[in-house]
C-alpha positions in Angstrom: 9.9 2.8 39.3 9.1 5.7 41.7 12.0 6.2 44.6 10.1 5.3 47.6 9.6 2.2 46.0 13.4 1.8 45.5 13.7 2.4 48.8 11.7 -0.2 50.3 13.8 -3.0 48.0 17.1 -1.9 50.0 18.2 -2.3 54.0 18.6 -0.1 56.5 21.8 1.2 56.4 24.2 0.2 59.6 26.6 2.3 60.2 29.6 1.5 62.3 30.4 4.6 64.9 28.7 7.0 66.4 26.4 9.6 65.0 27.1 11.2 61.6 27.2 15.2 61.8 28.8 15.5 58.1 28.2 14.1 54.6 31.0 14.0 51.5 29.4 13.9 48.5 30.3 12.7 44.9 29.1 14.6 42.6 29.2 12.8 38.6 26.5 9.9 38.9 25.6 10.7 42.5 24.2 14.2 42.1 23.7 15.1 38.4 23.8 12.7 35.5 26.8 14.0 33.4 27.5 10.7 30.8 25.8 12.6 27.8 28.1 16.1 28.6 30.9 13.6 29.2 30.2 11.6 25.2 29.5 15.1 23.4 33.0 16.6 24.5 34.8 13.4 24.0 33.1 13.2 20.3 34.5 16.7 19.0 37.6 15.3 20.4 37.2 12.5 18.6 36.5 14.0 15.5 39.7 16.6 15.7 41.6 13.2 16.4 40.0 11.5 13.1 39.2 8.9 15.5 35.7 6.8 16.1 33.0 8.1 18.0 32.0 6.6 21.2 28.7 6.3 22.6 27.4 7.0 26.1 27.2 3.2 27.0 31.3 2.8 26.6 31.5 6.7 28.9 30.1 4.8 31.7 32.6 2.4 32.2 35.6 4.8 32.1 33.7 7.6 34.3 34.8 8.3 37.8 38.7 8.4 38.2 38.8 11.7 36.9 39.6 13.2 33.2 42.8 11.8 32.5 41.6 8.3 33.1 38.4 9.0 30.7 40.6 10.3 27.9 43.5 7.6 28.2 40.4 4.8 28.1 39.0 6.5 25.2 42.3 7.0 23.5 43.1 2.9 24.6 40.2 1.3 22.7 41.2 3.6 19.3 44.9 3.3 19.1 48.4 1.1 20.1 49.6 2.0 23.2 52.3 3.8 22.2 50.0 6.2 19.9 47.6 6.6 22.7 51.0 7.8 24.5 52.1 10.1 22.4 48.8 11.9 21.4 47.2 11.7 25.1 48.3 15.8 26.5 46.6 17.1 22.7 43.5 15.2 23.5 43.1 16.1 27.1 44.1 19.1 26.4 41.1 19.5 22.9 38.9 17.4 26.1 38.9 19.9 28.6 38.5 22.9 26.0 35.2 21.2 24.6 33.5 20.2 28.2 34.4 23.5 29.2 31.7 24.3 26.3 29.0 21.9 27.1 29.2 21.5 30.2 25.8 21.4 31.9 24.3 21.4 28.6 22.9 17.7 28.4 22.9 17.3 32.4 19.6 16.5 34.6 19.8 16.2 38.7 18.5 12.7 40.0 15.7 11.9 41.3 15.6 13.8 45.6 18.6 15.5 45.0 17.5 18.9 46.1 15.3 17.1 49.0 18.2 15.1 50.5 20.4 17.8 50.4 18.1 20.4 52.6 17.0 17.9 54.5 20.9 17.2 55.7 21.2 20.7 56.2 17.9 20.9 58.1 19.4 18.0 60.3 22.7 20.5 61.2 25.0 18.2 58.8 28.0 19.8 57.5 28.1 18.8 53.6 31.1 18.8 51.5 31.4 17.8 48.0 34.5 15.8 46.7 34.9 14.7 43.2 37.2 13.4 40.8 35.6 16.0 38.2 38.2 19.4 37.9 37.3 21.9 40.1 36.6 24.2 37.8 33.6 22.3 36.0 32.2 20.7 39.4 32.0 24.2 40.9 30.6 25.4 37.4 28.2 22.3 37.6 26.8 22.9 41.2 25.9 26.6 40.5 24.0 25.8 37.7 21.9 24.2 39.6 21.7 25.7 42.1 23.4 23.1 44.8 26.3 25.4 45.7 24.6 26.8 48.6 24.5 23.3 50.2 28.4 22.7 50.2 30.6 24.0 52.7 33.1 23.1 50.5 34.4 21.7 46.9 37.3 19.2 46.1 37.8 18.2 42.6 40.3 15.7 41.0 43.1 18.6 40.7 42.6 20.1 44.0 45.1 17.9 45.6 47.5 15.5 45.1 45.7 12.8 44.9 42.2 12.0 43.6 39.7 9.2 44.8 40.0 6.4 45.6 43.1 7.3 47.4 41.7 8.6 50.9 43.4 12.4 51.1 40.4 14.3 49.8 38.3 12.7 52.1 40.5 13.3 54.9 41.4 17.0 53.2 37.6 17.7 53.4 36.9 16.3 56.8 39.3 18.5 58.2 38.3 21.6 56.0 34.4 21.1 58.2 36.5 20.4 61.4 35.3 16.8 61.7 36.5 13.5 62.2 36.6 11.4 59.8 34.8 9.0 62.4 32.2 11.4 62.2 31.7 11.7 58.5 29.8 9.6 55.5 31.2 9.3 52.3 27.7 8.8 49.7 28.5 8.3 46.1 27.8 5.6 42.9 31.3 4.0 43.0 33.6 2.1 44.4 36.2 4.4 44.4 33.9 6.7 46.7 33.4 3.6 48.9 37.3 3.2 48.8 38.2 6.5 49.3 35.9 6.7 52.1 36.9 3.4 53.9 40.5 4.3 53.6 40.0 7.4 55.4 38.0 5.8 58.1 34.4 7.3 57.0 31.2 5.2 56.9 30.1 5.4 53.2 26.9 4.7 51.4 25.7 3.9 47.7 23.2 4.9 45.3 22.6 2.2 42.6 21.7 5.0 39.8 24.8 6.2 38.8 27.9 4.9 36.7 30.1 2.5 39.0 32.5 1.9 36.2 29.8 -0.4 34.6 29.3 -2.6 37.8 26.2 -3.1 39.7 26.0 -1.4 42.5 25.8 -4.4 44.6 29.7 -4.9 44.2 30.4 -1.8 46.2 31.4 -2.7 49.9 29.8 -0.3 51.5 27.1 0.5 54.6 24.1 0.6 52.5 22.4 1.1 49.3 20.2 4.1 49.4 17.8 4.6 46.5 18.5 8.4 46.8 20.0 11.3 48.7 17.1 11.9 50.8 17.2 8.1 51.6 20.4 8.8 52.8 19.5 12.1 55.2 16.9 9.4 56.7 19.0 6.9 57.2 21.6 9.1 59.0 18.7 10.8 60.9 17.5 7.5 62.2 21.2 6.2 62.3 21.7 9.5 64.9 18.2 9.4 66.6 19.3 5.6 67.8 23.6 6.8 68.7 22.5 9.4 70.7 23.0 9.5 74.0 
């Protein structure tokens, strides 16, 4: 199904302040499709672990709260606890050296990625992205393709001291564009993007493509559903057209 007609199954966004003059966005199942990177590192850890493979369907519901939280699902559906415990720091550790390898390599962009993302600039938005990914592979990530030019900014999962859904790096990146978070949408696929967001006092948005834990999309509390990120720049261009003064 072709993404304008996506867009014409969802509502306008409403958005509940004034207008919008920056975007946070997410950057694993928002922005780039990462599950089959994510399954090929966690199999050679796998295998170094003489555990069983996993397969990209089970990588969607564990992606999203950063690496620790994919490795100690992984590790949870293979072992007792208190083996999952005791082996967890050699598998993240064996984790992080084999994404560090592949990363990109099984990767596409979704759908008006690219599009979205100049057409917020074109607007005069201020764009930050903020991830639960390390920084080190989401920076990695956006400069192979090309989408680093578009951020003003990158936090990932280690950047702080707390990842998403808690609501410091959107506040952290807010204040890193000298915005208010009053001013600011939060766009990503979960609900910890929708959490994060809301905590911090951002409006926030959806896309229903990405990984949401496994959930539809339709269990995020959020101020819309856009089918992609150019959806999004025109619903926060017609959001602003109708705020201004």
């Amino acid at each position: 199904m072709s993404s304008s007609l996506l867009a014409a199954r969802f509502d306008e966004p409403v958005f509940p302040h004034g207008p919008i003059v920056a975007a946070l966005i997410d950057l694993d199942g928002t922005m780039i499709d990462t599950a089959d990177d994510f399954t090929a590192s966690l199999n050679r850890m796998l295998v170094q672990l003489d555990l069983v493979q996993i397969k990209r369907e089970e990588v969607v519901a564990y992606v999203g709260k950063g690496s620790g939280h994919l490795v100690h699902s992984v590790l949870g559906q293979r072992l007792e606890t208190h083996a999952a415990q005791a082996c967890f720091d050699q598998a993240l550790s064996i984790y992080h050296h084999e994404y560090a390898q592949l990363n990109g390599q099984q990767t596409r962009l979704y759908p008006e990625v690219i599009e979205g993302l100049a057409a917020m600039r074109a607007a005069g938005l201020q764009l930050a992205c903020v991830t639960n990914k390390p920084w080190r592979f989401a920076v990695d990530l956006l400069q192979q393709y090309s989408l680093d030019g578009y951020f003003k900014c990158v936090f990932g999962g280690d950047s702080l001291a707390e990842k998403k859904p808690h609501p410091l790096p959107m506040l952290t990146a807010c204040s890193a564009l000298h915005v208010a978070p009053i001013q600011a949408v939060a766009i990503g696929d979960s609900e910890n993007d929708a959490l994060a967001g809301r905590a911090a006092g951002l409006a926030t948005l959806a896309v229903p493509y990405g990984y949401n834990h496994g959930q539809p999309v339709q269990t995020i509390k959020s101020d819309g559903i856009v089918a992609t990120l150019l959806a999004a720049a025109n619903a926060i261009a017609a959001h602003n057209l109708k705020a201004s003064p």
